[in-house]
C-alpha positions as CSV (number, residue, x, y, z in Angstrom):
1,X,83.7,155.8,-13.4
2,X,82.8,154.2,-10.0
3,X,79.7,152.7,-9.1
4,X,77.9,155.5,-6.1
5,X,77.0,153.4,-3.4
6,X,73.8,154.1,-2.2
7,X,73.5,154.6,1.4
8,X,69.8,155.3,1.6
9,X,68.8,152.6,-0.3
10,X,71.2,150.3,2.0
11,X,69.7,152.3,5.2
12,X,66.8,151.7,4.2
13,X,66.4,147.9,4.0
14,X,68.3,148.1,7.3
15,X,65.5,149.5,8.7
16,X,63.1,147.2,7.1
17,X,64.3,144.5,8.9
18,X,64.6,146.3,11.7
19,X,61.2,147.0,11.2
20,X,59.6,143.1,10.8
21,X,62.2,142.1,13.6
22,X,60.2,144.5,15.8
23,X,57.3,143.2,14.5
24,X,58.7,139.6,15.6
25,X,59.6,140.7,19.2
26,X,56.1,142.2,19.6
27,X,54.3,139.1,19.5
28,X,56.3,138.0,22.2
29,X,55.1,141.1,24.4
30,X,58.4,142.8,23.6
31,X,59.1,146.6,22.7
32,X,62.6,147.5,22.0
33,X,63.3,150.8,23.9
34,X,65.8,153.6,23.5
35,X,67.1,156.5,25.8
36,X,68.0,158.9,24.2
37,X,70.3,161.7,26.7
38,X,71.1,165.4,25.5
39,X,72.5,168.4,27.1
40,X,72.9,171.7,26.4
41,X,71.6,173.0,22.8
42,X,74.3,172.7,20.4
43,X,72.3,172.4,17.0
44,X,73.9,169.6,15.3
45,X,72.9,167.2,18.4
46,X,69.5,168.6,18.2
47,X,69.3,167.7,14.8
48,X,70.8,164.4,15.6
49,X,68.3,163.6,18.1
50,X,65.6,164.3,16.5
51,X,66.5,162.5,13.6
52,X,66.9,159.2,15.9
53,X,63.5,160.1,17.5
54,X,61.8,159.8,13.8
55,X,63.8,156.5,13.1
56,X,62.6,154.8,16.2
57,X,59.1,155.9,15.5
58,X,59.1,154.7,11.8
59,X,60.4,150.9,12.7
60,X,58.5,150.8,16.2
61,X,60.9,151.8,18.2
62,X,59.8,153.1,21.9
63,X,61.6,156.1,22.8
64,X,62.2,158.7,25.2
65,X,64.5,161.8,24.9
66,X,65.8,163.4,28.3
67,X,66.7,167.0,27.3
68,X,69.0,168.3,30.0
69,X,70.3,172.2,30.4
70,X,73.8,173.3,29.9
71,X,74.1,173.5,33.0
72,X,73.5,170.1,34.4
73,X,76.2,169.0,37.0
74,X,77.6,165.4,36.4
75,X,75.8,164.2,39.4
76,X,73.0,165.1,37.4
77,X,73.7,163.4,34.7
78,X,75.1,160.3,36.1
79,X,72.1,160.1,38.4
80,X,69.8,159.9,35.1
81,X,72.3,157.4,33.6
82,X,71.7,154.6,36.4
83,X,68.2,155.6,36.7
84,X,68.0,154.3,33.1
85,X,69.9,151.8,33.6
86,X,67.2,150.2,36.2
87,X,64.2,150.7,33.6
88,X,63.0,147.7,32.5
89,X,61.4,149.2,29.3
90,X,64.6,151.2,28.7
91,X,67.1,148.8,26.5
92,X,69.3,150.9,25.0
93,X,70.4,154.1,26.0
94,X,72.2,156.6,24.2
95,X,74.2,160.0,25.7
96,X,74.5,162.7,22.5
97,X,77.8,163.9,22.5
98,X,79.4,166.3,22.8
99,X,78.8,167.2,26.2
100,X,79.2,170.6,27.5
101,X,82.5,171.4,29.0
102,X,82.8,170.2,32.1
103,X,81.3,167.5,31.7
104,X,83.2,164.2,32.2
105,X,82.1,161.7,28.9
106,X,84.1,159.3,29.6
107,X,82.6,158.3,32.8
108,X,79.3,158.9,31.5
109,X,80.2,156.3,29.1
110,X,81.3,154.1,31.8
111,X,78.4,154.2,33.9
112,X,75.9,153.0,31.3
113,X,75.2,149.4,31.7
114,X,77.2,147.6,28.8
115,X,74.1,145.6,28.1
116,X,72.3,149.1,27.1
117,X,75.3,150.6,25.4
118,X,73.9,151.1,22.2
119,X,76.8,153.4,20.7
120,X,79.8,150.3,21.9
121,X,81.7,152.9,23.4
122,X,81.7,151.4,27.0
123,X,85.2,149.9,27.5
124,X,83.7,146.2,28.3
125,X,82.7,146.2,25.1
126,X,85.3,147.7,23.7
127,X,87.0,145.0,24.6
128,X,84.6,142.3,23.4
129,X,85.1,143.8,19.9
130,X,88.9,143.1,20.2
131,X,88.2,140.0,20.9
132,X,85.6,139.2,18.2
133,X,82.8,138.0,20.9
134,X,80.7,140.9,20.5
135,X,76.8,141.5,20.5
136,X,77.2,145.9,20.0
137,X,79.2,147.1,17.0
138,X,79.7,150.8,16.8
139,X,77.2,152.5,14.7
140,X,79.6,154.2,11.9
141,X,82.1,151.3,11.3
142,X,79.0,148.4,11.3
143,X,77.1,151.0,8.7
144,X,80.3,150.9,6.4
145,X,80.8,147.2,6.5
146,X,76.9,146.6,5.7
147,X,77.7,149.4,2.7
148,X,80.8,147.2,1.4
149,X,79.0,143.8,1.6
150,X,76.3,145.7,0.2
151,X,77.9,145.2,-3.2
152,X,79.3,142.4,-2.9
153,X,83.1,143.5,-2.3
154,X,84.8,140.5,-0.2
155,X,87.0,142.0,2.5
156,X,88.7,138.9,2.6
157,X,92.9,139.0,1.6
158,X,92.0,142.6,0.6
159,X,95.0,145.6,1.1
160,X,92.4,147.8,4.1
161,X,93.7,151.0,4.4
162,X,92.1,153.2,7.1
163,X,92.8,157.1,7.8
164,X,92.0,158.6,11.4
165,X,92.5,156.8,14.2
166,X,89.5,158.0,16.8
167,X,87.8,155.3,18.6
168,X,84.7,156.8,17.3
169,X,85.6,155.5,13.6
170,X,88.9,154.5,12.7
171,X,90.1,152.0,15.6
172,X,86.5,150.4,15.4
173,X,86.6,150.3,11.6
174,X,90.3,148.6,11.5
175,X,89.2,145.8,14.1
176,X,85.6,145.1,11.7
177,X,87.9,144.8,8.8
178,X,90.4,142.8,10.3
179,X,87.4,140.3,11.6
180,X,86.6,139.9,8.0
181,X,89.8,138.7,7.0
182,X,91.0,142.1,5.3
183,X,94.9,143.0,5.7
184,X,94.6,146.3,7.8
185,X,97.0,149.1,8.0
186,X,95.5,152.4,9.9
187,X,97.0,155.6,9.2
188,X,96.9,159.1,10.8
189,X,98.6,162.8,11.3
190,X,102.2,161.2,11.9
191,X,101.9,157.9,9.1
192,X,105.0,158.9,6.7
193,X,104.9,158.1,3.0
194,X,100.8,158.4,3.7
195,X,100.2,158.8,-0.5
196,X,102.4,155.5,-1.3
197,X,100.0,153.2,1.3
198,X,96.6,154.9,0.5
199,X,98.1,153.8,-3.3
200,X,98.0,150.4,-2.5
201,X,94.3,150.2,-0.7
202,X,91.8,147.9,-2.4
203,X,89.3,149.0,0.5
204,X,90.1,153.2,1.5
205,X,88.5,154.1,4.2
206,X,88.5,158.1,5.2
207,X,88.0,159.9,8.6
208,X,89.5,162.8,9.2
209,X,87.7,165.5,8.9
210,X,89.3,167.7,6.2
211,X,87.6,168.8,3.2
212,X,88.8,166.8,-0.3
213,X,91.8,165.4,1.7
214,X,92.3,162.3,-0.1
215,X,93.3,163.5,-4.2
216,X,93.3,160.8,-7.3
217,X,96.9,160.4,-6.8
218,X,96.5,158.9,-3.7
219,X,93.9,156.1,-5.0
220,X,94.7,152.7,-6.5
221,X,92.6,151.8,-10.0
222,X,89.8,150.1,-9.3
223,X,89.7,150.7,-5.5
224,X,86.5,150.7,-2.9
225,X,86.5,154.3,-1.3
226,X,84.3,155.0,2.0
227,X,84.5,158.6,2.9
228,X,83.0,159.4,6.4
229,X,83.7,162.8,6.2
230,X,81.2,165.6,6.7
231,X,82.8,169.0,5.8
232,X,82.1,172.1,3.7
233,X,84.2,173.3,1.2
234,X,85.8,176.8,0.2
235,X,82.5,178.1,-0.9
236,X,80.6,176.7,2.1
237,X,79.0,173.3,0.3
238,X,78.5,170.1,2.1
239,X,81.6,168.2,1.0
240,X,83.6,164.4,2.0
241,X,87.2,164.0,3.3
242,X,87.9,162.7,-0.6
243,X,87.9,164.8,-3.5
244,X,84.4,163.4,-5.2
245,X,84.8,164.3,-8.5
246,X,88.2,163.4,-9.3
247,X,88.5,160.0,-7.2
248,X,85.0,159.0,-9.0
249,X,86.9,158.8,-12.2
250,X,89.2,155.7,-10.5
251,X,87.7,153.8,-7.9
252,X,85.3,150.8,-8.2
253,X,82.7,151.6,-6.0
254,X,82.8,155.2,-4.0
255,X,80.1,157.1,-1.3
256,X,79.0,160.3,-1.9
257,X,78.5,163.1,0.6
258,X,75.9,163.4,1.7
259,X,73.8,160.4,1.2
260,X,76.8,157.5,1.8
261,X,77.9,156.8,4.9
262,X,75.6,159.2,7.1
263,X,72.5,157.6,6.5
264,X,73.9,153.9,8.1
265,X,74.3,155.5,11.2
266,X,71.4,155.5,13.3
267,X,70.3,152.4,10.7
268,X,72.8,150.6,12.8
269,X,71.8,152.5,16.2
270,X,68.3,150.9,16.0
271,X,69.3,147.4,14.6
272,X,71.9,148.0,18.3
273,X,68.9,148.7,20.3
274,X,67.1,145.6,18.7
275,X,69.4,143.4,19.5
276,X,69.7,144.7,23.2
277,X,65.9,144.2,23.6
278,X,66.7,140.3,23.1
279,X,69.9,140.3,24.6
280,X,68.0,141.0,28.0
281,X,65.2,139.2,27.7
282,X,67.8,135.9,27.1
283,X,67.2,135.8,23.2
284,X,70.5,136.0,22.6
285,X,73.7,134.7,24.5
């Protein structure tokens, strides 16, 4: 049976030092400070934003939340975006997707200053995460590396198997693991002969949004499973992109859903927003 790893307990000491390295910056007149950008009312962003509201207020986070119609025009929107990009308390700022339609993301994304890009999704650093000079990692991939490391896995020399390809999750994941020395191969909807490489994964890491898509028979003995997947099954529970109860039998070390992988992420949004609060006051080069 595979050890659950715990990603609230892992979140949670996140956040404690997030918390004293707030604490740290205060005594130097410093507040970390986070934007945080929605439109429209889709539920699951509300609920996403006001989760990240509570976070910042519970590690001393400054925050502000911009709640913009539907029916904001991107002039709007990118008007908003530079204006927060010129405030000085303002360090990280954060646009909630998805946006409604209409609504051009990716130069929304582009127009945030890449010193404030808290989620890593502008292309400049994009690009410095190729590269391995980076100061932002994106929120979901740096949450699953902390979870790994949590227990002590090495990455290093390990088979890395990744499934999904988005540049939310799976691109980012694939270049974190390759920085820690693991062998990477990332599969997706065209990968042929997808249950004889999953097979051979020391490290599986899932993102693809189907419910129970990875089975036993596609999981090596004794492997590390990450599932990032947040589905519901046929009777309408909250469910993972692996099959829990049967790939629990044969892994190592496995996340459950809900309580794995989720919890990391805005964990790793304010340690982001941290480190851009010294990144522009010179702390950090």
């Amino acid at each position: 049976m595979a050890k659950i790893i715990d990603g609230k307990a892992v979140s949670a000491s996140v956040r404690s030092d997030v918390t004293l390295e707030v604490k740290e910056l205060a005594k130097q007149g410093i507040t970390p400070g986070l934007a945080v950008v929605i439109v429209g009312d889709d539920p699951a962003s509300r609920k996403y934003v006001n989760n990240k509201k509570k976070a910042c207020a519970q590690t001393g986070i400054y925050s502000e939340e911009y709640a913009l119609p539907a029916t904001t025009s991107q002039k709007e929107l990118m008007d908003l975006v530079e204006k927060l990009n010129n405030k000085k308390d303002i360090h990280g700022i954060l646009v909630q997707s998805p946006l409604p339609s209409g609504l051009d993301e990716e130069a929304v994304v582009e127009a945030i200053n890449p010193e404030k890009d808290v989620d890593a999704f502008h292309p400049a650093n994009v690009g410095r995460i190729m590269i391995g000079n980076f100061h932002f990692l994106p929120c979901t991939p740096a949450g699953i590396i902390e979870l790994i490391k949590s227990q002590n896995v090495d990455i290093e020399g390990k088979n890395c198997v990744v499934i999904g390809r988005s540049n939310i999750v799976g691109k980012p994941m694939a270049m974190l693991l390759l920085h820690n020395n693991g062998t990477v191969t990332i599969c997706h909807s065209k990968t042929k002969n997808l249950n004889e490489i999953c097979k051979n994964a020391d490290i599986l890491v899932v993102a693809v949004g189907k419910p129970k898509f990875v089975t036993a028979d596609m999981v090596k003995e004794g492997a590390v499973v990450i599932d990032v997947g947040m589905d519901r099954d046929e009777n309408g529970k909250l469910c993972g992109d692996v099959d829990f109860e049967n790939v629990e039998k044969i892994a190592s070390y496995i996340t459950p859903v809900p309580g794995g992988v989720g919890p990391m992420t805005i964990s790793m949004l304010l340690k982001n927003t941290v480190t851009a609060a010294k990144c522009i006051n010179g702390m950090i080069k």
